[in-house]
Every structure is written in C-alpha cells, then in structure tokens.
C-alpha positions as CSV (number, residue, x, y, z in Angstrom):
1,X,118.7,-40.4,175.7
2,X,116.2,-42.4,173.8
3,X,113.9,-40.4,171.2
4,X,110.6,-39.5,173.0
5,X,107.9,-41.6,171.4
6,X,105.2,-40.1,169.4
7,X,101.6,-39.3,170.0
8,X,101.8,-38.9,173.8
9,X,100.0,-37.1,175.4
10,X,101.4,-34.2,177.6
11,X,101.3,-35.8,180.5
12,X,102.6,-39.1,179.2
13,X,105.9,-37.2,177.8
14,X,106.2,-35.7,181.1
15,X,106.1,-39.1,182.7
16,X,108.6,-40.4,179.4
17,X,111.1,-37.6,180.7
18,X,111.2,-38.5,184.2
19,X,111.6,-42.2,183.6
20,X,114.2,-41.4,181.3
21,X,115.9,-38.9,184.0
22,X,115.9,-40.9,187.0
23,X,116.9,-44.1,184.5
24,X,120.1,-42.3,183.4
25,X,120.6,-40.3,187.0
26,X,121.4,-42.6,190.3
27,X,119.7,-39.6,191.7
28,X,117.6,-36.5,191.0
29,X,116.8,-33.7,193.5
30,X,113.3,-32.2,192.6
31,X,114.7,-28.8,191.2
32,X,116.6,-30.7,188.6
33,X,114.0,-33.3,188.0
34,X,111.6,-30.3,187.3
35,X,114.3,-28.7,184.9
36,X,114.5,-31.9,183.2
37,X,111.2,-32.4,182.4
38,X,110.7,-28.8,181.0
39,X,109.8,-26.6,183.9
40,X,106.6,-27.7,184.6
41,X,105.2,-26.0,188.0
42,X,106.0,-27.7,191.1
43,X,102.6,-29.1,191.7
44,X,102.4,-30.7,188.2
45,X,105.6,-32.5,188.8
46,X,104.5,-33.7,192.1
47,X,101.3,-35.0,190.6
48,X,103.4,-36.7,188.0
49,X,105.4,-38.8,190.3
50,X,102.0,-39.5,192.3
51,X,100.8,-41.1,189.4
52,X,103.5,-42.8,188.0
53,X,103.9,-44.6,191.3
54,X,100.2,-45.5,191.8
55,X,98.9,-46.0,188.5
56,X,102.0,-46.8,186.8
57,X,103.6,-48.9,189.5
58,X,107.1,-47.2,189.2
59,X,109.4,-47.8,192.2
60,X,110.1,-44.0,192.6
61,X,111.8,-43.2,196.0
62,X,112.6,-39.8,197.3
63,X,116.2,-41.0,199.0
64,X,117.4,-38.7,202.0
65,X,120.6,-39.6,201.7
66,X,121.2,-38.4,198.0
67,X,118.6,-35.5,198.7
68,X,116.9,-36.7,195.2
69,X,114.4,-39.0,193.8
70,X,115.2,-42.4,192.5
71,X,114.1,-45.3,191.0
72,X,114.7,-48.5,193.6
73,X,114.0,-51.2,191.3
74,X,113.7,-52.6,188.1
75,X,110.9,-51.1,186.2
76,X,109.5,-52.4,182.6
77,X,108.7,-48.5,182.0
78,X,105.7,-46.4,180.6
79,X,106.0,-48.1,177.2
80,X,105.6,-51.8,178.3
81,X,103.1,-50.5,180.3
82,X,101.3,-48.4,177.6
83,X,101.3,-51.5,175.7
84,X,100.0,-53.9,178.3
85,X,97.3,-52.0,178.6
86,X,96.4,-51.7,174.5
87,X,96.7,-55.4,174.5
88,X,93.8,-56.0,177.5
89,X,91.5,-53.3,174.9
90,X,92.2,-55.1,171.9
91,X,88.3,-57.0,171.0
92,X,89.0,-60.5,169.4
C-alpha cells in the first residue's frame, strides 16, 4: 500500500484509504471497507463514498454480484484531484 500522504485532513485520509482499498481489492463489501478505513461508524463511511463520488467524481459502484463496492473505471485519484484544484487557487 502506498504511504498515506501528509497534512490530510481526516476526512481526506478516510477518502485516501478507501481509494487505496477498492484500488488494491476487485471488490469490497461495506463491513470490510469500514474495517479498512479504521472503523469509522456506518454513517460516516456512507457519507464518504457519497462524496467521493459526487465531489470527487470517483466511479465507485456497489456491485450485486460481488456483494461489495468497487471502483468501475479508471480514476486519476484524490491526489490529482487535490492538486487540480491547488492549481485553479494559485493567483498569478
């Protein structure tokens, strides 16, 4: 597993362990995903995915088949997206 990054918030390591969960796991079933990301209370973990799909645009699926959540596509991760959005603040 890749070293968490520094100076994250809590909610952004949350989000850095899921990513790097599902990334490493075809697929996740929510007890394991909570486990994973430090036993967080089931609303929090729910809130997280919530977020990382809408805000984050993360392709996270809950698959039926696999009973688990997944990701379905290629995703450029928090990181990239922690920096795309550094770069738009950056004043000239």
């Amino acid at each position: 597993m890749a070293a968490e990054p520094l100076l994250l918030t809590p909610q952004a390591a949350r989000w850095w362990r899921i990513e790097q969960a599902l990334r490493r796991n075809a697929c996740l079933n929510f007890n394991a995903l909570r486990h994973t990301v430090g036993g967080v209370s089931a609303a929090t973990l729910k809130r997280d995915l919530q977020t990382m799909r809408t805000v984050l645009d993360a392709p996270i699926v809950y698959d039926t088949w696999g009973h688990g959540y997944r990701l379905v596509a290629e995703w450029p991760g928090l990181l990239v997206k922690v920096q795309e959005e550094a770069s738009a603040l950056q004043v000239s």
